[in-house]
Every structure is written in C-alpha cells, then in structure tokens.
N, C-alpha and C positions, 0 to 999 in steps of 0.2 A: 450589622443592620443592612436590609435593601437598599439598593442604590436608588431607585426613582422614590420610592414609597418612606416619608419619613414619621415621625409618630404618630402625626393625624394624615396619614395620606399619600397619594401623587398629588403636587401642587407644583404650580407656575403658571407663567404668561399663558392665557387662552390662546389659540391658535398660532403657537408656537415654540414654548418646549413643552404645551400638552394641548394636544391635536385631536380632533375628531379618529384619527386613523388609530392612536393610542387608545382611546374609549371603546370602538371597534374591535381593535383584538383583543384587549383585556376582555369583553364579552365572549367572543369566541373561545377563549382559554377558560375562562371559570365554569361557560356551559358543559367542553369538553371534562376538564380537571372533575368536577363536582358530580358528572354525572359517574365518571372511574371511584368517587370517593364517597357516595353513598352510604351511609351505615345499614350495616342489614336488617332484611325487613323492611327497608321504607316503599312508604307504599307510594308507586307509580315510577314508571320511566323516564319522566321529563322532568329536567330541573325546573326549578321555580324559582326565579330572580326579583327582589323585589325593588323599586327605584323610585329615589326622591332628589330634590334637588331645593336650591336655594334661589333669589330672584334673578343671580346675575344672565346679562342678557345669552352670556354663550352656554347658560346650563342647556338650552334646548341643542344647540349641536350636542354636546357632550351627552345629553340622556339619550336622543335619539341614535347617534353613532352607536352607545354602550348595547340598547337596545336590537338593533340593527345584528351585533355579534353577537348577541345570543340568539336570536330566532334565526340567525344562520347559521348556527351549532345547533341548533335544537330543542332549544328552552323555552320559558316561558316569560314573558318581560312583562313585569304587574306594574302600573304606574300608581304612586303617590302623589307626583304633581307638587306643588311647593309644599314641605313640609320641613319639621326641624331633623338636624340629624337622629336625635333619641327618638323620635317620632319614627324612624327608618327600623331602629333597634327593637320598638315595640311591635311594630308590624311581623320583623322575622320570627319573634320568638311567639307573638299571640296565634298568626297566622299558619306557623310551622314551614317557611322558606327554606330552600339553600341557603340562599345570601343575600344579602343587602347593602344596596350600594346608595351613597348619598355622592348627588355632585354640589360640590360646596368649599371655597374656598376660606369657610370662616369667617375672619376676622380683618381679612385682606382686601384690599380694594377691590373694583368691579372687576379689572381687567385680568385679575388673577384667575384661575376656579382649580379646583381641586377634584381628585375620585378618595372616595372611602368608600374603604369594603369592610364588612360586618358577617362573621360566621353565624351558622345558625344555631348558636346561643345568645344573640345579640351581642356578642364583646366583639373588639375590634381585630381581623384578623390576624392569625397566626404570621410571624415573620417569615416560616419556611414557606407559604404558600405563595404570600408576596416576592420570597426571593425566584420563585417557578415561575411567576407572571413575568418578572424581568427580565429572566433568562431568553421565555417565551418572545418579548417586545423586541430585547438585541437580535434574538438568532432571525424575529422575521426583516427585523432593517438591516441586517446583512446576506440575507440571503439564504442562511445558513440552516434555516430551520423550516418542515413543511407546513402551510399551516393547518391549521384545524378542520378536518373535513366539512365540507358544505353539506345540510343536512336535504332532501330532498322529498316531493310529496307534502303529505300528512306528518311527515317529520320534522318540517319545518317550524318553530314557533308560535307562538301566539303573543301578540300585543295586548294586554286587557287591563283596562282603568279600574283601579282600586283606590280610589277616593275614600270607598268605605273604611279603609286601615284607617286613615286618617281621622274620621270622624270618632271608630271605639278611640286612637289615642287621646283626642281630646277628652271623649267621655270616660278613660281609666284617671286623669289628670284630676276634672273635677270631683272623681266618685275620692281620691284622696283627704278631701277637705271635713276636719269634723267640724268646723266652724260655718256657721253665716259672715258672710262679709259686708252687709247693711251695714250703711252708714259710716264703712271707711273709703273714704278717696286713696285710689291709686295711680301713681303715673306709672306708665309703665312706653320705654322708647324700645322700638323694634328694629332698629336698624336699618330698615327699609330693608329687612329682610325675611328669613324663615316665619318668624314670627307674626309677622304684619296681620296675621289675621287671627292667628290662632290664638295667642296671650288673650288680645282682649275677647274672645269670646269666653275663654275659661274666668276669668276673674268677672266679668258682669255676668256668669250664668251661676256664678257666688255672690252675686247683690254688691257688689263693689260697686261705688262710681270711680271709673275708669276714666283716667286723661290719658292719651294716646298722642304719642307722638314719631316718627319714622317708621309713620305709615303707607307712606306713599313710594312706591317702587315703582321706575321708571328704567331698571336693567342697569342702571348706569349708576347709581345712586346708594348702592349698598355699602355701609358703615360710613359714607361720606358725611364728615361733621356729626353722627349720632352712633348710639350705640354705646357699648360696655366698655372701646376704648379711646370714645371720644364723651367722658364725663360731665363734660362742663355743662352740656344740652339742659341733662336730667337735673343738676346740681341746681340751676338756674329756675329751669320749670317749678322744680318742689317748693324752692324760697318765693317766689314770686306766685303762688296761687295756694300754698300755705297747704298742699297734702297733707297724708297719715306716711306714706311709703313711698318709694320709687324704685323701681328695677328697669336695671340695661340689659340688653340681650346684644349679644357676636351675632353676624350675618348668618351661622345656621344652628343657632340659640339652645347651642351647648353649654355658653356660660352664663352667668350673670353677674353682674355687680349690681352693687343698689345702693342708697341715698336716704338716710333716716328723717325723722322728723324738722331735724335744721338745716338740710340742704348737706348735709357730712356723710362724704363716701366711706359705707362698709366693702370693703372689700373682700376679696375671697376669704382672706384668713382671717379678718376679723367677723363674716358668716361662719365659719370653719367654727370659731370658737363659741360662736354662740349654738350652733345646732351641736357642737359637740357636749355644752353646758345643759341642755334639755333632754340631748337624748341619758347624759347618765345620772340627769334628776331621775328620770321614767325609768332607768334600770335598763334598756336597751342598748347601748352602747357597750359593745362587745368587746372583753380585754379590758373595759376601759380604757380604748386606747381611739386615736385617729391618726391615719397614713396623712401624710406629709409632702412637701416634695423639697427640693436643695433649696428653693427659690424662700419659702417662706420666710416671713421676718422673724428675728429673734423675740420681738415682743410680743409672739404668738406663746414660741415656745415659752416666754416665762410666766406669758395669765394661764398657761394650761399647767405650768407648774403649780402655780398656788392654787387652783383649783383641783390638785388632785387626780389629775388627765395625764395619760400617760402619750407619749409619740415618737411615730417611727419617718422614717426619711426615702423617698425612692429619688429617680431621677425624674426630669421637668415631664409632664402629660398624663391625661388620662390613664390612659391605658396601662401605664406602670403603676398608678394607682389602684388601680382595678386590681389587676395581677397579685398587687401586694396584698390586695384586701382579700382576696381568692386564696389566694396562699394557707392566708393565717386566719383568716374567718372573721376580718375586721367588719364593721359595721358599718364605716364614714371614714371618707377621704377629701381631699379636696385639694386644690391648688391658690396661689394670690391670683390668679389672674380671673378665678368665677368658676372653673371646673369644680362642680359638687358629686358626688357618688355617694347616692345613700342604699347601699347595696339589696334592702330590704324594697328598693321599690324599682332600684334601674341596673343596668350592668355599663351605662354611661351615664355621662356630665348629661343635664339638665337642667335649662336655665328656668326653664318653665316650675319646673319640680322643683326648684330652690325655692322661686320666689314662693311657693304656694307655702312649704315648708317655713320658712320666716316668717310669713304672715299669721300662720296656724302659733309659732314662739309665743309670736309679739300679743298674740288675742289668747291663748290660753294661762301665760303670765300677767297679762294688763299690765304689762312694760311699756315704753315707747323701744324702738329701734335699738338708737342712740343709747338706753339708758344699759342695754343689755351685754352689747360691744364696749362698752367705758373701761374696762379691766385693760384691754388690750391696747397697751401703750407701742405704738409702733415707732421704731428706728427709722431714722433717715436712711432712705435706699435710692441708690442711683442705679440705672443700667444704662450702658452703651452698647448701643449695636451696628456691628461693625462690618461692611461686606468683608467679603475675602475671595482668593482665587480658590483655596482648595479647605474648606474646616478643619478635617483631619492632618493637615500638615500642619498649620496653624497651631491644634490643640497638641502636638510632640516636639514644638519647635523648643531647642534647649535656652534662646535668650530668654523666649516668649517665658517658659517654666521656671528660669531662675528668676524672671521678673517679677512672677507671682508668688514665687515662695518666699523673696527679700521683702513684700510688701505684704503678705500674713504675717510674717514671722515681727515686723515692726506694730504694726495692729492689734498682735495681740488678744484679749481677752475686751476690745474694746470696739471690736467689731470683726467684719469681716470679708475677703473678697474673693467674687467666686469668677471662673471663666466656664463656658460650656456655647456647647456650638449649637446651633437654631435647627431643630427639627423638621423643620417646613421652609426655610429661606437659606438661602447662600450668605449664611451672616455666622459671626461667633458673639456672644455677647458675655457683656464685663460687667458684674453685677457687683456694688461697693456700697457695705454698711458698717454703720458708724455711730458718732453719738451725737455727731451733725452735719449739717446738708454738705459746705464749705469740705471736712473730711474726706465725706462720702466721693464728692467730685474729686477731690487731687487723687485722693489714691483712685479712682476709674480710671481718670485721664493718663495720669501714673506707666499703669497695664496698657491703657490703647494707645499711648503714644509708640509703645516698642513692637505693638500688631500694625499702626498704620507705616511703621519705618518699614517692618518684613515687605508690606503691600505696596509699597513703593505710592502711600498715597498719602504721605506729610511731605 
C-alpha cells in the first residue's frame, strides 16, 4: 500500500502533514504523469483536471495550491466548487477528464482535509500511480528528485469554473427517480458539508417536503455534532416532528446512514440488505450475490442467509468493494459505515444515490423503512480505536497475534474479534462481536489492553 495515500486518500492535519506545498506538486506530477500516460488517440495535448472540494475552511488553500501545479505543468484546472466526492466521479467520466480530484477529508473533523484522486473511469486511483506521486513528494523534500518542468507561454494552464458538472450531476440524481415524492417529509442532515445544498435541491425537485438540518457551514463546523457519524441529531429530529425518512450524509456525502419511521438507525448493512432484498425481487442483482466488507455484522450475513442472498467479504473501503464488484460483475456492495455502490449507476459510494434508492424501496413496496430492515437482527458490536506509533508493527506484533487468536479461539461460534489498522488515521482498531454488549467490551478491552501495554499508553 502507499505510504501518504491510504484507502480513501492523503489525509491529516491541514497545514501540517498536508500542506499546500503537498497539493502543489501532487498537481505538477499528475499534469506531467497523465500527460506521458494518455491513451491513444485522445484527443488534445493538454490534460484536463477536474476539482472539487468539501466546506472545510482549508479546501480553498488545498484546491488552489492543487490548481496552481497543474497550470504550471500545463494542464487544465476545471473548478466544481463545493460538491460531493461522487459528484467529482460523475463529472470525469460524463465530461471525459484525466482526473479527478476531490479535497475532502470525509468524515473528519474540520481541522483535518484530505486529497482524492479519481482516474478517468471515475474509480478511485490505481495504487501504482499513487505510489509514483510519493516517490515524486519524498524525492522533491529531499532534494533528490527534479521537479516537473515549468510550462511556459500559451503552455501554461487554464483555470475555468465548471459549476456546470455540477448542475448535470444533480440533474442525472434526480433523472433516477421513477417515483413522485409528494407528500412524503424528509429530513435530511448535511453535515454542514458537501451536501449542504445539493440533497435538498434533489429531493424537493422530487416534491418531497424536505427538513434540513447541517445546513449551515461556517469552515469550521463540518461533522461537528451532525452528520452520519454523529446520529443522535437525525434520530431526534425524526421522532420529534414525526417524518416519513431521514438520511445523514459524511462531510463529502459518500456515505449515508438513515433513520426510519421510529427514529431507529438503518445502518449500512442493514440498507445493504434491504436494497439487496429489492434489487433480487426485480431479478437485477447479479450472482445473486452483494460484496461485503470484514466489518459487517453477522446479523447481516444471517437475514441474507434466509433470504436466499448470497455474500462475499473484501477488506474495510470502497474501493475494494468496487474492485471486488469489477471483478466478478457484482451488482451491490456496501459497507456498515453508509458506503453503498450500486454499480449500475456509480463506480463510488453515494450517499445521495442511497438515499434516493431507499426512498424509490420504501414507495414502490408501500413498506415503512423500519418494516423492511426488521429481518436483520444485529449483534452487539464494539470497536476501539487505538492510536499507535507504527500500524504495521502493531498488526505482526506476536503478543498482540497470540492475543487475538487465544480470544477467537475462546469465542468461538459465538461471536467474533477482528483487529485491522485504519486506512485514513494513525489508529489500529479492535472490532468485538458477540451475543452481548458486556461480551463485546471485555473481550475489545481484552485485545487493547495488550496494544495500549506495546504503546506504553496504559
């Protein structure tokens, strides 16, 4: 795996292990790389980069820096302006880009921000490419490497606002819908992010009444207290003004969770099983099967067992979902945490495309929510997550491995405990399921009590 770049990204502290000077030459390298890596035939000499970002206050260093290295490589820097990540992903494959970069730290605080790169199939870049950007970032902070020629003249770049990507992705979101939405209330919390404008234009240009809530971005305020992994907001709003639905969106509304009729969080997997319930009523669910990831609960896999649903397992993120479903020609993947891929409309998570898809469930069954997720009896699940100095030491350390295999191997058929290190954060996290909450915690605690002894932080 790339060292700076982990499954969704470069991600840390804004202005400080990721720098405007980082966004800079990562632009000068993809305008050089991309323009050497053309497929034949394409038509024109200048690459074309396309850029979006999320509210927090440092996207604008990061987009302009990003910008800045490509029209001084020679490229072309198309602005989206705040938009969602898959909203980035629509843009390269409609518009026919190089690439596409979202600056977006997710689901992370404001102070975070992140770069995502997007080849131009819309999927999330290749890792050999990412590991050439790396190489490219070390050799120029030691010295060691020249960097990318400055382009000069009429060679130089162009800046130009593409707002318009943004408008078709709204308008391919709602051309989804075969439903009217009159007459159903929906909340819907933006996180005081990507989303902030975009959700609710798509659902009231579907006749929904729309309650909106982390609407309000002030740079600073992204996922803080709202959002898909701050629940309680939505949970609250729905019981207390008595909605049809609610959906949360992450700060660049790739995911969603959502909130049924009683104020009761559906989560990824229990979405996962209802869209996988529908699409192989309609015969469209491919294999019969939905991609998975380690994380998911066992009460997933057992309502898709008695349902007839077949499932496979990648490791935690999109992107291995994606992959897995590229692979083998799956239909539907998704993760617990809201990542959905419904491969027939995106090549990423969409929290937007979730919710619109659930709503089309719940209106073309005349189910409530609730009634349609009820199969899926989920396990008690704990995770702890744990800094650490180094992941990959952590995940080969032999106490740490007999720890975890003396505490499966007692567990048993009655649950189970996973460790895996965090894709995006300097953490390893200790995941414990069970038959009750009480379980679930000792044996985590169990596992991280022998991680925080290596880290010298018990």
């Amino acid at each position: 795996m790339p060292k700076y770049f982990g499954t969704d990204g470069f991600r840390g502290r804004a202005g400080v292990t990721l720098t405007a000077r980082h966004a800079y030459h990562i632009g000068q390298f993809l305008a050089h790389h991309l323009r050497q890596d053309r497929p034949a035939g394409a038509d024109g000499a200048r690459v074309r980069a396309v850029i979006g970002k999320d509210t927090r206050r440092s996207c604008y260093m990061l987009e302009y820096a990003m910008a800045a290295g490509l029209t001084a490589a020679g490229a072309d820097a198309y602005m989206l302006h705040v938009v969602t990540t898959p909203g980035v992903s629509h843009a390269v494959t409609t518009d026919g880009f190089d690439v596409g970069i979202m600056i977006s730290a997710s689901h992370n605080p404001y102070d975070d921000n992140g770069i995502k790169l997007i080849n131009r199939r819309g999927e999330k870049m290749e890792d050999a490419t990412l590991e050439q950007i790396e190489a490219y970032l070390d050799g120029i902070a030691a010295g060691q490497v020249a960097p990318v020629p400055q382009a000069e003249g009429d060679a130089i770049g162009q800046i130009v606002d593409h707002a318009a990507g943004r408008n078709r992705y709204i308008a391919y979101l709602i051309s989804l819908a075969a439903f009217s939405y009159r007459g159903l209330h929906i909340a819907l919390d933006c996180a005081n992010g990507s989303a902030w404008m975009i959700a609710r234009h798509v659902f009231e240009s579907l006749g929904a009444t729309v309650h909106a809530i982390g609407i309000s971005p002030d740079g600073l305020n992204i996922n803080r207290g709202v959002g898909s992994t701050h629940i309680g907001h939505l949970r609250d709003y729905v019981k207390s003004h008595r909605v049809d639905l609610g959906f949360a969106f992450d700060g660049d509304a790739d995911r969603c969770i959502a909130v049924d009729e009683r104020g009761e969080v559906i989560d990824g997997d229990r979405i996962l099983y209802v869209l996988a319930c529908d699409m192989a009523r309609r015969g469209i669910l491919t294999g019969n099967t939905v991609v998975t990831t380690v994380m998911s609960n066992m009460g997933l896999y057992r309502a898709l067992d008695a349902a007839g649903i077949a499932h496979v397992q990648t490791a935690v993120g999109d992107r291995f979902i994606y992959e897995r479903m590229r692979q083998d020609g799956y239909a539907l993947g998704g993760e617990q945490s809201g990542h959905m891929i419904v491969r027939k409309y995106a090549t990423t998570g969409d929290g937007i495309l979730t919710a619109i898809l659930l709503t089309e469930t719940v209106l073309a069954s005349k189910l409530p929510l609730g009634k349609l997720a009820a199969p899926v009896h989920l396990f008690p699940q704990i995770t702890r997550n744990l800094p650490v100095r180094d992941k990959d030491a952590v995940m080969t350390d032999g106490a740490v491995l007999r720890k975890l295999a003396e505490l499966t191997e007692e567990l048993g058929d009655r649950g189970r405990i996973l460790l895996r290190k965090s894709g995006t954060e300097p953490m390893v996290r200790v995941m414990a399921e069970a038959t009750s909450e009480e379980e679930c915690r000792r044996y985590a605690d169990a596992l991280a009590e022998v991680i925080e002894m290596r880290e010298g932080t018990r």
